[in-house]
C-alpha positions in Angstrom: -7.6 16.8 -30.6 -10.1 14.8 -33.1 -14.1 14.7 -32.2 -13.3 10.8 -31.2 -10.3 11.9 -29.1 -12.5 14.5 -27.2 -15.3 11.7 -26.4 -13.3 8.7 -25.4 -11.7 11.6 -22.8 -15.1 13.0 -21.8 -16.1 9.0 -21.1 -12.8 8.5 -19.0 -13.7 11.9 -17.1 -17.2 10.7 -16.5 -16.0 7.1 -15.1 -13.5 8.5 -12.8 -15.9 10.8 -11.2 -17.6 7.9 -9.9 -14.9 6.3 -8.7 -15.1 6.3 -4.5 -12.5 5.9 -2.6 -11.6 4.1 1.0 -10.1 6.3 3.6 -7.4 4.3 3.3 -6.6 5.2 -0.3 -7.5 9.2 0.2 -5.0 9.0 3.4 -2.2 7.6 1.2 -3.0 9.8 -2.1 -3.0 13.3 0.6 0.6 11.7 2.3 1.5 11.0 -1.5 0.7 14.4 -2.5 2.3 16.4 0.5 5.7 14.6 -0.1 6.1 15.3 -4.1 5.1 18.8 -3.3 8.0 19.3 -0.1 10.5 16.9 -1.9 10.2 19.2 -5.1 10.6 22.1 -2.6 13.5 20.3 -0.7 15.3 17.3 -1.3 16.0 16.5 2.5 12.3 15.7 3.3 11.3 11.7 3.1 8.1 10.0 2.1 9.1 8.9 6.2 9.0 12.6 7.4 5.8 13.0 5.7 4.2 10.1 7.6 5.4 11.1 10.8 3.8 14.3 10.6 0.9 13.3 9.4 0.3 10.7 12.3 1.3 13.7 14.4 -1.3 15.8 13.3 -4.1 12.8 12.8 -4.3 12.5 9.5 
């Protein structure tokens, strides 16, 4: 990786630690999460599963 390279990543590093986000949007990102980690694991479980549970458990 070039000098340049390395800086225009540190800037894109930098701007996405600022970035806030809604409940909203860290609700769906965690539900996103929790399904591509159980649907790698097993194929049966849906993105629908994962919502369920998650209402289930509050989150």
């Amino acid at each position: 990786m070039t000098a340049q390279e390395t800086e225009a990543l540190q800037f894109l590093i930098d701007r996405a630690r600022k970035v806030g986000m809604t409940e909203k949007e860290v609700t769906e990102q965690r539900r996103s999460f929790a399904y591509g980690n159980s649907a790698f694991e097993n194929s049966r479980i849906t993105r629908e599963m994962i919502d369920q549970e998650a209402d289930k458990l509050g989150l």
